[in-house]
Each structure stands twice: as structure tokens, then as C-alpha cells.
N, C-alpha and C positions, 0 to 999 in steps of 0.2 A: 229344238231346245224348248223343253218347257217353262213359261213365264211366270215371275216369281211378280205378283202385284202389291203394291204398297196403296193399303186400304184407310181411308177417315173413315171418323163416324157415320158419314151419311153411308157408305157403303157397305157399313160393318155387318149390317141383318142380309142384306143381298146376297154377299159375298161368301160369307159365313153362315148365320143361322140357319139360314135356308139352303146351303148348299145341299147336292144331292147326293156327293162322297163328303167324304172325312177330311179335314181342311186342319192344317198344321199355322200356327199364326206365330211368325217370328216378334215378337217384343224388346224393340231396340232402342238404345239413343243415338244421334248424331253421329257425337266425335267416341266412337267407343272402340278400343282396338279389338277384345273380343269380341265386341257385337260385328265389325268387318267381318274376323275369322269364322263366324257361325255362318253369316252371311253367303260365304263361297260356299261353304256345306251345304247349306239350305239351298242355293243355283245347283248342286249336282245331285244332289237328294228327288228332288223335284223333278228334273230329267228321269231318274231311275226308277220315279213312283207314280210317270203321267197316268191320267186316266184313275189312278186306283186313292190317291189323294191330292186335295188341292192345297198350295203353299202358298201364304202370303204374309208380310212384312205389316207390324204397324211402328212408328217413327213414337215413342211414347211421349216425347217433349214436345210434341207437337199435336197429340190425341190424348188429353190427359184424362175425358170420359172412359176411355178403350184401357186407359195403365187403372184406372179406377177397377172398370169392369173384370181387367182378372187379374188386378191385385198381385203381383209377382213380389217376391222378395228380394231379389236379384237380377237384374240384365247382363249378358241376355237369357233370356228364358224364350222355348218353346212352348205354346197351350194347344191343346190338342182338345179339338169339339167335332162331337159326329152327331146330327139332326137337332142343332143347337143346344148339346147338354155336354158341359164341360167333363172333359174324361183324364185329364191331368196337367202336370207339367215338368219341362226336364230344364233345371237350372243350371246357369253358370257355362263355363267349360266344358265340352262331353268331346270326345271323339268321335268321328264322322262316324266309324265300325260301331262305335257303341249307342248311336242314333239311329241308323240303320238298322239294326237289330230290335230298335224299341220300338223303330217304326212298322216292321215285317211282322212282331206279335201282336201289337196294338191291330193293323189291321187283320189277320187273323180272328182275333176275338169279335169286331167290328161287323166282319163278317158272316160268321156263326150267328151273330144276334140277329144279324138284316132276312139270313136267310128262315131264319128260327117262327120272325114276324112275318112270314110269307104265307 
């Protein structure tokens, strides 16, 4: 099972900016019932995209540099960053089908470019 890490600040450039795939950052609070139910999405999503992107949680009530840094308008939100340049985000509610899907194009294109700068 692929592990979903909950990242601070000090972790955030290691973990993230500098990763060497495409790295999905869940943006959560606490007590948030949707933020639970993205949560189980985001544990099987992760499973189904080892190796090809890296999933990790940040806690934003508790990172409030990192809820600064991408600025969401709603939790929870996903931000999606490939060689630390931010490449969107998907808010609110979504369907596991319909993250899955955004996650298979988004790497696709991700891909094309890595191969493109070869």
C-alpha cells in the first residue's frame, strides 16, 4: 500500500518542490467531514498511481505558511505541482471517477513535457 505522508513546512521543498514525479498535495483541516471523505480517495488513488505520482496531506490549521502558499478557496482542495511549478487545483467534493480521470490526463500531459525536455 502506497503511503500517503502528512508534510510541514520544513518538509515541504524536499518532499514536494524537489520531487522527482508529480506530487498531488491534499489541503485539509482537522475536524472536516469532507476533508475525511477525500482522504480515503486520496489512500486509494495513491495505491493506483505508485511510482507514477506522489500523494501527500498538509493539515492547513496547523501549516498556515503551506494554506498561505497555495491559497485554496475552499477545503478540501487538491494542488497538483510537477518540478515545483504549480499546475492547478481541484476543489471541494469531486468523485473518486472524476479525480482519477483528472489525475490520468494531467499525468499524460506531465509526461509529454518530461519527455519533450529530453
Amino acid at each position: 500500500m502506497a503511503k500517503v505522508i502528512s508534510i510541514s513546512r520544513n518538509r515541504f521543498a524536499p518532499e514536494v518542490l524537489d520531487s522527482e514525479i508529480p506530487v498531488v498535495v491534499e489541503l485539509r483541516k482537522g475536524c472536516c467531514a469532507p476533508c475525511e471523505k477525500l482522504e480515503a480517495i486520496v489512500e486509494r488513488l495513491a495505491d493506483e498511481f505508485k511510482g507514477q505520482i506522489k500523494f501527500v496531506k498538509v493539515n492547513v490549521s496547523e501549516e498556515s505558511s503551506l494554506a498561505d502558499y497555495f491559497d485554496p478557496h475552499q477545503l478540501p482542495a487538491l494542488a497538483l505541482v510537477d518540478h515545483s511549478k504549480d499546475e492547478g487545483f481541484y476543489l471541494g467534493e469531486l468523485q473518486e471517477s472524476e479525480i482519477r480521470e483528472r489525475l490520468q490526463k494531467w499525468i499524460a500531459v506531465v509526461g509529454v513535457r518530461q519527455n519533450s525536455n529530453t
